[in-house]
C-alpha positions, 0 to 999 in steps of 0.5 A: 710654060713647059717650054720656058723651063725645059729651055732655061733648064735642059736647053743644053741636054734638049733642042725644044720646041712646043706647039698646040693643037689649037694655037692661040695668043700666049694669055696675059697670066701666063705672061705675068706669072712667068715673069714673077719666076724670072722667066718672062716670054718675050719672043715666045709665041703660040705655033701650030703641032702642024708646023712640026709633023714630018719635020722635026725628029721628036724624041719625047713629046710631052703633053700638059693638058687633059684635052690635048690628050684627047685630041692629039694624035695618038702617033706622032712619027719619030716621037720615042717617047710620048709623055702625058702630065695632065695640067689642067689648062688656067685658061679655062677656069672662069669668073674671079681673076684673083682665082684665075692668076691662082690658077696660072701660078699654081699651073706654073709652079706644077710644070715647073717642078714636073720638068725639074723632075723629068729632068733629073730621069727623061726616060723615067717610067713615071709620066703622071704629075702629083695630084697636087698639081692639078687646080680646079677653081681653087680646090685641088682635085682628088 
């Protein structure tokens, strides 16, 4: 989702590229709930943090879910900046799919407006998403 934005918004300031630690096939939500926005992702596809060490010059890397942060390097060469907006990830939330679909648009429009944001300052101190964003089951987290 980050990706989709930073490229429909910043794609004239930014060269952008995403990756995970674990890639998967894009989840038929996210699919779903881009294309509501404008924004479906045909051509898009899940690419591995691998395919990009030492090969690409990285000037902010941005990371958008808690796990990851756990888990991704601490280093990654070349990257200036490296930014931390903790999304939780709607793939991991369980049982209704009514919940579920609410959790992906809720992710989304959080991305979106962090993205807008970081847009108008990438280099702005603030790296940390309004609590606002985060869902869990349908209950913002305090």
């Amino acid at each position: 989702m980050a990706e989709a934005f930073l490229r429909k918004d910043g794609s004239d300031r930014f060269d952008v590229h995403s990756a995970g630690l674990e890639p998967t096939e894009i989840h038929p939500f996210t699919h779903r709930v881009m294309a509501e926005v404008g924004s479906p992702l045909a051509g898009h596809d899940a690419k591995s943090v691998r395919g990009f060490l030492g090969k690409l010059a990285v000037h902010h890397l941005i990371i958008v879910c808690e796990r990851t942060e756990r888990d991704c390097p601490k280093l990654f060469l070349g990257a200036l900046r490296r930014h931390f907006w903790p999304f939780v990830d709607p793939a991991a939330i369980q049982g209704d799919p009514d919940i579920q679909l609410r959790a992906f648009r809720e992710a989304r429009d959080g991305i979106e407006r962090r993205v807008l944001e970081w847009l108008r300052d990438p280099d702005a101190a603030a790296d940390e998403v309004p609590e606002a964003a985060r869902f869990d089951g349908g209950v913002k987290q305090p």
